[in-house]
C-alpha positions in Angstrom: -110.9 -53.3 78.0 -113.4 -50.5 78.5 -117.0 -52.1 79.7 -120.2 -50.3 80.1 -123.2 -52.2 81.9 -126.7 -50.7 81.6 -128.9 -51.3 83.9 -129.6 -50.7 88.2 -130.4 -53.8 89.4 -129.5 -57.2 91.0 -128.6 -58.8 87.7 -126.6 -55.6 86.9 -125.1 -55.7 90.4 -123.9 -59.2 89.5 -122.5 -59.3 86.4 -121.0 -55.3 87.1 -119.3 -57.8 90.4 -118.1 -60.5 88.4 -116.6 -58.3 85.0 -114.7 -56.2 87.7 -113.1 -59.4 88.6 -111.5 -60.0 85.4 -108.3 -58.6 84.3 -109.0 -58.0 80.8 -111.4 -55.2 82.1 -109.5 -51.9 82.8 -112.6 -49.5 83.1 -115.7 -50.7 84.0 -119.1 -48.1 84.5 -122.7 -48.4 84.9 -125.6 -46.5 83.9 -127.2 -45.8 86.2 -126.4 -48.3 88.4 -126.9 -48.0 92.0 -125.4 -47.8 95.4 -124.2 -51.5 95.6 -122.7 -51.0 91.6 -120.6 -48.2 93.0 -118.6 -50.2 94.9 -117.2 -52.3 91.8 -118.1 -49.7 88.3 -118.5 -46.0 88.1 -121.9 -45.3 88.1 -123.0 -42.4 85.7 -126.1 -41.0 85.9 -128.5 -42.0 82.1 -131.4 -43.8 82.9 -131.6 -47.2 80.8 -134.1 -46.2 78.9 -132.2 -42.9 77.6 -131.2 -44.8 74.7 -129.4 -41.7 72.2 -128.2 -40.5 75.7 -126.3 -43.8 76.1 -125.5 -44.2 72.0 -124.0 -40.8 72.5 -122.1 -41.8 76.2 -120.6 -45.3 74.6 -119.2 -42.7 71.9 -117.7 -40.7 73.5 -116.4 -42.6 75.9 -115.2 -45.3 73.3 -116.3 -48.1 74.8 -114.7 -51.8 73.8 -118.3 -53.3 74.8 -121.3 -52.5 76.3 -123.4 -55.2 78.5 -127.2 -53.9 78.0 -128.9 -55.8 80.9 -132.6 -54.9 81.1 -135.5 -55.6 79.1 -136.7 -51.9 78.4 -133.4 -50.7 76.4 -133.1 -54.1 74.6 -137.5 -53.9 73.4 -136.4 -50.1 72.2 -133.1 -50.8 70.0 -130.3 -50.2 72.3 -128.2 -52.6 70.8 -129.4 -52.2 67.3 -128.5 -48.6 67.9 -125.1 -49.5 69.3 -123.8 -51.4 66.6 -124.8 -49.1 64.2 -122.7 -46.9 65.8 -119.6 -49.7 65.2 -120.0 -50.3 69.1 -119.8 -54.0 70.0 -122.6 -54.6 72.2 -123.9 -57.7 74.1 -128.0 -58.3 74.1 -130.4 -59.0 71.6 -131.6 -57.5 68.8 -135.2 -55.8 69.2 -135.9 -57.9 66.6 
C-alpha cells in the first residue's frame, strides 16, 4: 500500500513511525514532514495547507490512502477534496 501523511509534526512523526512499521505499507511519504519524518517516510516538500497542491500530488502519485493529520487541511476541505477525487482518505469531513 501506498500511504501519504500530511502534516510536520509530533503527531505526524508518530503515526508516519508506526504506519512504516506495518507490512501492508510499501511506500510511505510525508508532506512536508520534517527532519525526524525522514528517517521513516519520504518527505516532499507541499505545505499542509497547499490543499490542490496535495489533491494534485495524491493523483499523481496514486496514492492507496492518504492520512491528513492537522487541523488546518481538514477546516479547508482536504479530505472532501480527496475523495472527490476517488482518493480514500482518513480525517473528517469539513463538515
Amino acid at each position: 500500500m501506498k500511504v501519504l501523511v500530511v502534516g510536520s509534526g509530533g503527531r505526524e512523526h508518530v503515526i508516519c513511525w508506526k504506519l512504516a512499521q506495518s507490512s501492508r505499507v510499501d511506500e510511505l511519504y510525508c508532506a512536508p514532514g520534517n527532519g525526524g519524518i525522514a528517517s521513516v517516510a519520504k518527505c516532499v516538500d507541499i505545505k499542509a495547507t497547499e490543499i490542490d497542491k496535495l489533491v494534485d500530488f495524491a493523483k499523481q502519485g496514486q496514492f492507496d490512502l492518504v492520512f491528513v493529520a492537522p487541523e488546518d487541511p481538514l477546516a479547508l476541505g482536504l479530505v472532501d477534496k480527496l475523495e472527490a477525487e476517488g482518493i480514500r482518505a482518513f480525517g473528517p469531513r469539513a463538515n
